[in-house]
C-alpha positions in Angstrom: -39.4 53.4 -100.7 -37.7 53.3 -96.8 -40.6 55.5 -95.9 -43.1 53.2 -97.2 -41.6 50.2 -96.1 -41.1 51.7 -92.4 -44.8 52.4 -93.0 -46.2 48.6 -93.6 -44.0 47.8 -90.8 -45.2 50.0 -88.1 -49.0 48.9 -89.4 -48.2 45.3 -89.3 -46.8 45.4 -85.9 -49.6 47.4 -84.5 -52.2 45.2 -85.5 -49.7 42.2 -84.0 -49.8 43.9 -81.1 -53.4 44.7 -80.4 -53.8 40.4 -81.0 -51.5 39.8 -78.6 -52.2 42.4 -76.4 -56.1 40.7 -76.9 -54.7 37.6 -75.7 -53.3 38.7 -72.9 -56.4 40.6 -71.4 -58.5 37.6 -71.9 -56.3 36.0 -69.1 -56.5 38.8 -66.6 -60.1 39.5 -67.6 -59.0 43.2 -68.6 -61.3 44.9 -71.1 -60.1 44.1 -74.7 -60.6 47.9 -75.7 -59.0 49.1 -72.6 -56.0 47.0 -73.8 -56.2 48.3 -77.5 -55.7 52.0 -76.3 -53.2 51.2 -74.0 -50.9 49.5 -76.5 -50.9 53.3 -78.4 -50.5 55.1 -75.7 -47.4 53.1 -75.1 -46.3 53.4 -78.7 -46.9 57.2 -78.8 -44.7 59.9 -77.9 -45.0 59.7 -73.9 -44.5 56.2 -74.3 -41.5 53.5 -74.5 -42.6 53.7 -78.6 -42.1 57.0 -79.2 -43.8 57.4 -82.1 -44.9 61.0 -83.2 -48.5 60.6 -84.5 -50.8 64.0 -84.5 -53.1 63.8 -87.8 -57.1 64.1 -86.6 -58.0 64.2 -89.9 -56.4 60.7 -91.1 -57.5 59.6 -87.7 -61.1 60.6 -88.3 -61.5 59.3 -91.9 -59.7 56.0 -90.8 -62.9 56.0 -87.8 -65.4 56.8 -89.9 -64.4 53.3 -92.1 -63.6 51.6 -88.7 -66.9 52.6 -87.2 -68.8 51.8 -90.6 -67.4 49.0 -91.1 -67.9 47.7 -87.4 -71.7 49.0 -87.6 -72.8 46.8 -90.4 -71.5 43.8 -88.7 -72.9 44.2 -85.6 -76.0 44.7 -88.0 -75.5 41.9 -90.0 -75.4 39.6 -86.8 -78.4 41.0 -85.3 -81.4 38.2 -85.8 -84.8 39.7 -86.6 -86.1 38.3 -84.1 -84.3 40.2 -81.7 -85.2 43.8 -83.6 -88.8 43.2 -82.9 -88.2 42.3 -79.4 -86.1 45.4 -78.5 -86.8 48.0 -81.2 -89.0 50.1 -79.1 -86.9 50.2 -75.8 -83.7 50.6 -77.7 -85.0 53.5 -79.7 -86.0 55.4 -76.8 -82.6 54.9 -75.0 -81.0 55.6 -78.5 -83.1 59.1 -78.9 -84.6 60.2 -75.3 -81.5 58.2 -73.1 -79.3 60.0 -75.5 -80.7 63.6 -75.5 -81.3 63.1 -71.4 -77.3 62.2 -71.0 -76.4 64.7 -72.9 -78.2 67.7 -71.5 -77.6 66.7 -67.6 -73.8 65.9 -68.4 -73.5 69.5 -69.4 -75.3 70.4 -65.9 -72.0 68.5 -64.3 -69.4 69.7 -66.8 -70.4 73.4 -65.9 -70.0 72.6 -62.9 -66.6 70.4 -62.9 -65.1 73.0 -65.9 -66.4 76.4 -64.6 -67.6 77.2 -68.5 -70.3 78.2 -70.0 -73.5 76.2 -71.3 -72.5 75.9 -75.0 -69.2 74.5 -73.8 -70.8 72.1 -71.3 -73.7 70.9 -74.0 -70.9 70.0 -76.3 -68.9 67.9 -73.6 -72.3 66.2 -72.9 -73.3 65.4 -76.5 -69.8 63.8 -76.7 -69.8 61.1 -74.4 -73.5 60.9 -74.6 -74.0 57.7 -76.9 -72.6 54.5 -75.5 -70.6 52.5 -78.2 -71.2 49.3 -80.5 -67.9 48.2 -80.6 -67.7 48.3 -76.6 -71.0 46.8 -75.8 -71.0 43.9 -78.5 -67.3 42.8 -77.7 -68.1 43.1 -73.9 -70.8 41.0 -74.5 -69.6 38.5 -76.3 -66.0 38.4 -74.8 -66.7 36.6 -71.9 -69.3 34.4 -73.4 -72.1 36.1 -71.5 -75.4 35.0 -72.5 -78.2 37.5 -71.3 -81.5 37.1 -71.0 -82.6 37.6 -75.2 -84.5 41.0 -75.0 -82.1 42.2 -72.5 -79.4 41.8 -74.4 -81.0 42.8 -77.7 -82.1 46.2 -76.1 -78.4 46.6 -75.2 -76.5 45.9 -78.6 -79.7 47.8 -80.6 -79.2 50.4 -78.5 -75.0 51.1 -78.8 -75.5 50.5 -82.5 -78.2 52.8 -83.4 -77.2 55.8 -80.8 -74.2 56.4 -82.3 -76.5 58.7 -85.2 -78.0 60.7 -82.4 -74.8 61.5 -81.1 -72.9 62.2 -83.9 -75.5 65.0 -85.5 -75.9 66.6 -82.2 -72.5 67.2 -82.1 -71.8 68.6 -85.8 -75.0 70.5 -85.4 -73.2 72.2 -81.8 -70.1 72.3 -83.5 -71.5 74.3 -86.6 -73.3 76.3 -84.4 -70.7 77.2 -81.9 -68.3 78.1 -84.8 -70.8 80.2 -86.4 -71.2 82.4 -83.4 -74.7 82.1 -83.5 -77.7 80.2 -82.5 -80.0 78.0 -84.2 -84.3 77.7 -83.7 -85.6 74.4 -82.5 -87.5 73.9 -85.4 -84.2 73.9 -87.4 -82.5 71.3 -85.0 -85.3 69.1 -85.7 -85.2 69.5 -89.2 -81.9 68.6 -89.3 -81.9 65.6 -87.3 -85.2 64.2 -89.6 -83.4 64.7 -92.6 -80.8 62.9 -91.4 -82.2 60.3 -89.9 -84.9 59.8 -92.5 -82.6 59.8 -94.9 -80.4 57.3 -93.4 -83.5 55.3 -92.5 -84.5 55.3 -96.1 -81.1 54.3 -97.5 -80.1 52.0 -95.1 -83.2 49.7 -95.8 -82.9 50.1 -99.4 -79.0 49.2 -99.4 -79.0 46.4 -97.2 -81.8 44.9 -99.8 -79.7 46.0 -103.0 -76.8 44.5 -101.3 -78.5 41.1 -100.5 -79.5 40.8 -104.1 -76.7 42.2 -105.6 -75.3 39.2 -103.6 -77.5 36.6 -104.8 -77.5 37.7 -108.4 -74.0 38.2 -109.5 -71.8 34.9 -110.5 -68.7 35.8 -108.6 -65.3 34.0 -107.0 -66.4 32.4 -104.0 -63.9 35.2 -101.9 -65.4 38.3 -103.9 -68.7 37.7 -102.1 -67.3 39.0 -98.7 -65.0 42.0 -100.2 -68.4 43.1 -102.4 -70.3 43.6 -99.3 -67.2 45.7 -97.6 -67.3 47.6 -101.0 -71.3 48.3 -101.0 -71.6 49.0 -97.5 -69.1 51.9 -97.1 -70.1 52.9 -100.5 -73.3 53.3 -99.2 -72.3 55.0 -95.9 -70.5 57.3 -98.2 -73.2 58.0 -100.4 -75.7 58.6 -97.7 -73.4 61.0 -96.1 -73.3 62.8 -99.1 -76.6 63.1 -99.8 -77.3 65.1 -95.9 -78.2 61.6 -94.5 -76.5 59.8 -91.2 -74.5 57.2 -93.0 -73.8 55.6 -90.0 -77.5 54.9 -89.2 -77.3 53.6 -93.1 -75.0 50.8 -92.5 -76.7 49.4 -89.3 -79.8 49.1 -91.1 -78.1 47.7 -94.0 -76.5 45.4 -91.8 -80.1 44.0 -90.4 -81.5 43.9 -93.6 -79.1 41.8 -95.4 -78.0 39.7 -92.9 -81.8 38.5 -92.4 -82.2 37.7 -96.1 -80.8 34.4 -97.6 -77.3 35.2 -99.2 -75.0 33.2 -101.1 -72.0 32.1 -99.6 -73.6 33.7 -95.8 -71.3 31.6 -94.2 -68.2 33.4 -95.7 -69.4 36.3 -95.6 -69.9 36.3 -92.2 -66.5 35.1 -90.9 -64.7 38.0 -93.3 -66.4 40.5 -92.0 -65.8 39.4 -88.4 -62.6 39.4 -89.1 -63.0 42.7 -90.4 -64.4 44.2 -87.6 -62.0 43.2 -85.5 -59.1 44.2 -87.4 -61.0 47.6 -87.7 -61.4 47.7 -83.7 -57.8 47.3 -83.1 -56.7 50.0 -85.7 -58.8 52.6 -84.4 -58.5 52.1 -80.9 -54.2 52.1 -80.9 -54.6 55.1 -83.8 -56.3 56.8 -80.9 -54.2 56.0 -78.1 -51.3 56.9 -80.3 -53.1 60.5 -81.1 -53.6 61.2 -77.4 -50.5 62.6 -75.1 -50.6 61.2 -71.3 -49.0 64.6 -70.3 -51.8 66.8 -71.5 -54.8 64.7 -69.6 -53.0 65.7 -66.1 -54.6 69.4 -66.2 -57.8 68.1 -66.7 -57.7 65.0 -65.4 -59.3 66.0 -61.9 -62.8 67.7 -63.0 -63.4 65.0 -65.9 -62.9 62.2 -63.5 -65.8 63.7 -62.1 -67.9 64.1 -65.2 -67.1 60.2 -66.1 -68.3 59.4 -62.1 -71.2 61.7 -62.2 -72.1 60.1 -65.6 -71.6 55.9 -64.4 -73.6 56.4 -61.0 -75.8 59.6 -61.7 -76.8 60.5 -65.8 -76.9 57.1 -67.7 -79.2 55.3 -64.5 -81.2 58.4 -64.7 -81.3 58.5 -68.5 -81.9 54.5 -68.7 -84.9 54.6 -65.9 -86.7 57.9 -67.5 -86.5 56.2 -71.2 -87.7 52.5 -69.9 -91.1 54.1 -68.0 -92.6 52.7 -71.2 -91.5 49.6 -71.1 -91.8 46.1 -68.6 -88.2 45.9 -67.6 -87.2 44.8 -63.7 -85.7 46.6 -62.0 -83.0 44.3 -61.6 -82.8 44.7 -65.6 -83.0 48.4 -65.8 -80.1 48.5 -63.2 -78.3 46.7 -65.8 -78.7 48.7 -68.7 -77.9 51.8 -66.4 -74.3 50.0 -65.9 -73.6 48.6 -69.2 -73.4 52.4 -70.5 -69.7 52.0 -71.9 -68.1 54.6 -73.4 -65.2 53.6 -76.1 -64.2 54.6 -79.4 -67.0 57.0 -80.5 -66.8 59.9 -77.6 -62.9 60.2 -78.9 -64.3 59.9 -82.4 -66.7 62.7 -81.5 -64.1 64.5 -79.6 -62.0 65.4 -82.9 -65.1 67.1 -84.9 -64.4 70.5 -82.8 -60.5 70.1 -83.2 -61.2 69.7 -87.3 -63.8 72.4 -86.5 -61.0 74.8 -85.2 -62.9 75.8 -82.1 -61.3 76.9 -79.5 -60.3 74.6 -76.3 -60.9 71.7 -78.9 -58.0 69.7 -77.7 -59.6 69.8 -73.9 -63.1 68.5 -75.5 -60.7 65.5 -76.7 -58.4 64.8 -73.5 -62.1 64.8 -71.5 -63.6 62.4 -73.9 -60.3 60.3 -73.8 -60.5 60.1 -69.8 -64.3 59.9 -69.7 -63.6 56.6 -72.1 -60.9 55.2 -69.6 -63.0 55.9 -66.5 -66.2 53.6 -68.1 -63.6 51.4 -69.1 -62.0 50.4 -66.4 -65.0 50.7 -63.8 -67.7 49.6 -66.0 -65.9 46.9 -68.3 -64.2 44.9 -65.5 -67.3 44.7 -63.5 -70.0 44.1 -66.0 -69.7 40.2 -66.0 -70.0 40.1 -61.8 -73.0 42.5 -62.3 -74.6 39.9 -64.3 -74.5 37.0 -62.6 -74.7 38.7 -59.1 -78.3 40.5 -60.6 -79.2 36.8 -61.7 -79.5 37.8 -65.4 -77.2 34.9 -67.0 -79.3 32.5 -68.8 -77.9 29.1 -69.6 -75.6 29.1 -72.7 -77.0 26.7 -75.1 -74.2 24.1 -76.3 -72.3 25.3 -79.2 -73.8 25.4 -82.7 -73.8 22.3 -84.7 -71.0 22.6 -87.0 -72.4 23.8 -90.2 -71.3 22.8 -93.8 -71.1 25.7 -95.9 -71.9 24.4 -98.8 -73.2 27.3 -101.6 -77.2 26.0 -102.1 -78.8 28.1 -104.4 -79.6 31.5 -102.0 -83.2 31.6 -103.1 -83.8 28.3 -101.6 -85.3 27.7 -98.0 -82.9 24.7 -96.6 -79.7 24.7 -95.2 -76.9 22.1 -95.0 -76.3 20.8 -91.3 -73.3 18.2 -90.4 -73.5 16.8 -86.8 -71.0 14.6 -84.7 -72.3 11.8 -83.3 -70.4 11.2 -79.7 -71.2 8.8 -77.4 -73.3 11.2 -75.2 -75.0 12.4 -78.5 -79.2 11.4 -77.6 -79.6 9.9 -80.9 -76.2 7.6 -80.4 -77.1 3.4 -81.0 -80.7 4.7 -82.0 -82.5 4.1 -85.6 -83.0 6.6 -88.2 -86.8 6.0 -87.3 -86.4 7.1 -84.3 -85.7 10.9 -85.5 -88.6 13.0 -84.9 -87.8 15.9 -88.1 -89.6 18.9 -88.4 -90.9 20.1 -91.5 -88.7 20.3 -94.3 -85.8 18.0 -92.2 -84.3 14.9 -93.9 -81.4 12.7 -93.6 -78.9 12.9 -96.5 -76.0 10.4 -95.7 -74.0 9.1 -92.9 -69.8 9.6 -93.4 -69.1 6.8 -91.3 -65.2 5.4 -91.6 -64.9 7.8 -94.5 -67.1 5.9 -96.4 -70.5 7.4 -97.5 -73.3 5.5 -96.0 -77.0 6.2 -98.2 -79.9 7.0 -95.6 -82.3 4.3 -96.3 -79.4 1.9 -95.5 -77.7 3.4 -92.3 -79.4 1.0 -89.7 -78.6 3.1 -86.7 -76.5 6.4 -85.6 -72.6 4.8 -84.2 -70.2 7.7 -82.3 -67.8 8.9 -84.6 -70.7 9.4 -87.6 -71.0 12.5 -89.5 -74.8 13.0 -89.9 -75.5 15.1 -92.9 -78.9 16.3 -92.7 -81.2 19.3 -94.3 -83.3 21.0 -92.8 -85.0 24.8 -93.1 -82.7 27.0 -90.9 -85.5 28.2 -88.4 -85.9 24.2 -87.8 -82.6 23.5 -87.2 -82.6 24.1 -83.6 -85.3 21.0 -83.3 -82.4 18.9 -84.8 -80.1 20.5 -82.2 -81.9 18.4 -79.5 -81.7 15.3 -80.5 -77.6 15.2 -81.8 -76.3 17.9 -79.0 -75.1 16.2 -76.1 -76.6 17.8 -73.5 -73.7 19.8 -71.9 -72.7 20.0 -67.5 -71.7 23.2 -68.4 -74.7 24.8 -69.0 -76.0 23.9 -65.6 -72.5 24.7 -63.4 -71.9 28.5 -64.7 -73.4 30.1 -60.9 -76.6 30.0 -62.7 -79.6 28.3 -60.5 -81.9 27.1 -63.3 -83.4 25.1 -61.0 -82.9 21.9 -58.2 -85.9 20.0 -59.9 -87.3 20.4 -63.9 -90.7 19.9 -64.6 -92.4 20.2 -68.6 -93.9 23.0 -69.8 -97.3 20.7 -69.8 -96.7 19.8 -66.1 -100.4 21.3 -64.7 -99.8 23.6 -61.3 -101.8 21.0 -59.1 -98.9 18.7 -59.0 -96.3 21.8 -57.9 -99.3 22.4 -55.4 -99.7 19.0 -54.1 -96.0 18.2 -53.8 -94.3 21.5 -52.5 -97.2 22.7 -50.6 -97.4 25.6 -53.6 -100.0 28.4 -53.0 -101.8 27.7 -56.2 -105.2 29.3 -55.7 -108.4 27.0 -57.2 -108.3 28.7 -60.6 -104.7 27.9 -61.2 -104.6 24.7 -60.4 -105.8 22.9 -63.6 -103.2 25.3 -65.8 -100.3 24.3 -67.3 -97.0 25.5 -65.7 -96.4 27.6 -69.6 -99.5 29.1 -69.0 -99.2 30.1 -65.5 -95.6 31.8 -66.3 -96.9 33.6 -69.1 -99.9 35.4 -67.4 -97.3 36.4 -65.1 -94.2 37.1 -67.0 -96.1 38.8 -69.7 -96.0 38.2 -73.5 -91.9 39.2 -73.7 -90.9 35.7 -71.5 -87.4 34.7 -72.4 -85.2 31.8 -71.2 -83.4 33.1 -67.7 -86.8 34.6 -66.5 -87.6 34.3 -62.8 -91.1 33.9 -60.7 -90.6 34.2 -57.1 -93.8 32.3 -56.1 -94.6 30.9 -52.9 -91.0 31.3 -51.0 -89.5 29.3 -54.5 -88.6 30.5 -57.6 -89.7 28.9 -60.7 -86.9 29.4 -63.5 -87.6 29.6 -67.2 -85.0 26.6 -68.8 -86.2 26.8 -72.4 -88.8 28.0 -74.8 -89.3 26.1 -77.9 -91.5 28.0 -81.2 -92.4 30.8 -77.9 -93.4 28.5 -76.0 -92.3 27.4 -72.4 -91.2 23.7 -73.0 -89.3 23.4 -69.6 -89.1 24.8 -66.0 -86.9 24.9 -63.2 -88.4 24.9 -59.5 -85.6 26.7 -56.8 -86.8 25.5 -53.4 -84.4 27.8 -51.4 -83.7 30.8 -53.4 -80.4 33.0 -52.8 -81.6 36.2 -51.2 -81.9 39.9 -53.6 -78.6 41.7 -53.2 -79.4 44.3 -50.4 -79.2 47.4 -52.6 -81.9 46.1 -54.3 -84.5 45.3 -51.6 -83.4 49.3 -50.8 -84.5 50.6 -54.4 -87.3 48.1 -54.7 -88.8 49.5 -51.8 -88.3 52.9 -53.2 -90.4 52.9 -56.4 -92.9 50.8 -54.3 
């Protein structure tokens, strides 16, 4: 009973510490991961903590859940929308950027190691895949909002490489320990059944799942534990049945979380919760698995594998894949630099120590210093990157404060409360005056906690509750006229613009008043117009059109459309370095 007591303890007060260790890092701006693995590096036997932690194989099974588990929420989170804007750019980064890395990793690792190619292609398939749990806290930690299909490429991308990654390494492992070689044709069989498989199951799940959801009469806090349940039954299952689980769960994540699910709202905070509690655990059982003194031997040649793979592999990986694809180069630059390694190259790194192959612990004392390099390099710089490359968009004000109240899932409205403050647009204004999309309608007004009908509230007062209904893909129509508009959106080091003009605003009247050099043909079109012939058909908010010595900024897009523009009459000159590399591929 002392055992198991001294057990719950220790796992309490890890998970304590990661939070407040969390806490700390957002102060100093220090990578919440970074944080995660020093706190069990401390704890472990080199460390103040002492503890005496060496089991890969709990370590690995407790990954696999963490990784899962973390996998289906980023899934779950991840907007349709944003799927078909980056599927195709992400998938090559996932499959092509992966395989590229991988191979041209090794080429360094020969070199850095002094071994052989089988030795240097495993290294390289290890810290190959860049990693969901890295890239969609980074992301979101600083509250960085990114252009929409850069960002989407990014978080697609870290969830679904992780696959890739993870069968070309079992397949080298298998391989390696075998003593033999294996055909191309027998790679690729392997890696369609896998991925077809997972494909296949992943898409089926995450619809079981979401009608599982909507189907079955449960307590209002089962709803949340029953998806847990199905997904990693599923990722087991998959696994099981020769497929990439992993790849399961991500899709099943997508699938469900784009369908209309009871108690969503619920569902949505356990799991974030989940995810997070599933970050810290794997990222301090990892720092307490590695020992500080065994990285000094190699600490030398795979500092420069993790250097050669930040400023050589992943740009050269990130530019071949994107050829395809419209990207700036000021974007593509970004990508190249958000390539962060975290939990999954360790992860990866114990498959040839459960493997038994030889020099399996160096394979996981490389990925471990590979992990801190990106870490600390990447991970502290990434938000200056952004806003020195100009690829910070506004953040819209915060969500209206939803009710979640359970409707009936198969129904196509949602439930929206809003605050009316004394900067609110609709404050002292009529009912009437509401201009409500398709579908919208006033409910009541809480006003002095006293439930006012909506035929007889006479106008909007600060302090009211608005309860309205509205479908959800509406609801950001609503936003506009209860948000007050926000001074932070505009103060952030983001020039959206020294004057606004409408979407409608014809190019003649930019021409006429700024001295513009809007050709005869251009002059009667609208300013949406004129920006999308230029900025192609994948426009988001954040984009920029040097035009004429001024910059005109997209501010906002409404149903695809561009509703309003920012002019910049003395733009901030390109960083040098990228005048250099513009000129280049000129």
């Amino acid at each position: 009973m002392g055992q198991a007591d001294h057990f719950i303890l220790i796992l309490g007060g890890l998970v304590l510490l990661g939070i407040l260790a969390g806490v700390l890092s957002s102060r100093i701006g220090a990578p919440l991961l970074l944080v995660f693995l020093g706190v069990g590096m401390l704890l472990g036997e080199d460390g103040p903590g002492g503890l005496q932690f060496g089991n890969f194989r709990t370590t690995y099974v407790v990954g696999s859940v963490a990784l899962a588990i973390i996998l289906f929420d980023g899934g779950f989170r991840t907007p349709m929308s944003a799927v078909r804007m980056a599927w195709a750019p992400a998938t090559m980064l996932a499959t092509v950027g992966v395989v590229v890395t991988a191979v041209v990793t090794a080429g360094f690792a020969m070199l850095a190691f002094d071994i052989d190619m089988s030795q240097a292609l495993l290294i390289g398939t290890i810290v190959a895949s860049t990693d969901a749990a890295a890239v969609f806290l980074l992301l979101h930690q600083h509250g960085m909002e990114l252009r929409k299909r850069l960002s989407a490429t990014l978080e697609i991308e870290s969830g679904a490489n992780d696959p890739m990654a993870i069968f070309l390494t079992i397949t080298l492992v298998t391989i390696i320990a075998a003593g033999g070689t294996a055909s191309p044709f027998e790679i690729f069989q392997g890696f369609a059944r896998q991925f077809l498989t997972g494909a296949v199951a992943g898409v089926a799940g995450g619809y079981l799942i979401s009608r599982s959801i909507n189907k079955l009469e449960l307590a209002a806090g089962l709803y949340p534990v029953f998806t847990v349940a199905a997904a990693l039954a599923l990722f087991g299952l998959t696994q099981l049945i020769g497929g990439s689980g992993f790849l399961a769960v991500y899709l099943a994540g997508i699938v469900a979380g784009n369908r209309r699910l009871r108690a969503r709202k619920l569902i949505g905070r356990f799991h974030d919760g989940m995810a997070w509690i599933s970050q810290i655990l794997m990222f301090v059982m990892l720092g307490l698995l590695v020992t500080p003194t065994n990285l000094l031997k190699d600490i030398v040649p795979s500092t420069l594998v993790a250097l050669a793979l930040v400023f050589i592999v992943r740009p050269l990986a990130v530019f071949l894949s994107l050829i395809p694809f419209r990207f700036r180069l000021r974007e593509r630059i970004f990508i190249a630099w958000v390539g962060l390694r975290g939990a999954v190259p360790i992860f990866l790194a114990m498959i040839p120590v459960l493997g038994g192959l030889p020099h399996s612990l160096q394979y996981f004392n490389v990925a471990f210093l590979v992990v801190i390099v990106s870490l600390v390099l990447q991970g502290w710089t990434v938000p200056w990157l952004a806003r020195r490359l100009r690829l910070q968009v506004p953040p819209r004000p915060e969500p209206s404060s939803r009710l979640d109240l359970d409707l009936l899932a198969s129904g196509d409205s949602d439930i929206i409360a809003y605050r009316v403050t004394d900067k609110s647009p609709i404050a002292h204004k009529k009912p009437g005056t509401l201009t409500l999309p398709t579908g919208a309608h006033v409910l009541a007004v809480l006003r002095d906690e006293q439930v006012v009908a909506a035929d007889k509230a006479d106008h909007f007062m600060p302090g009211d509750l608005a309860l309205m209904i509205s479908p959800p893909e509406q609801a950001f129509k609503l936003d506009r006229q209860f948000v007050p508009p926000t001074a932070e959106r505009y103060l952030l080091g983001i020039n959206v613009g020294d004057f606004a003009f409408a979407g409608t605003t014809p190019m003649k009247l930019l021409a006429d008043a700024y001295g513009l050099p809007v050709i005869e043909a251009d002059r009667e079109k609208k300013l949406s117009r004129f920006l999308r012939e230029r900025l192609g058909s994948k426009i988001g908010e954040g984009d920029v059109l040097a035009f004429g010595g001024t910059e005109l900024v997209v501010r906002e897009l409404i149903d695809g459309e561009v509703s309003q523009v920012g002019l910049v009459l003395e733009p901030e000159p390109p960083l040098p370095i990228l005048s250099r590399l513009r000129g280049m591929f000129r």
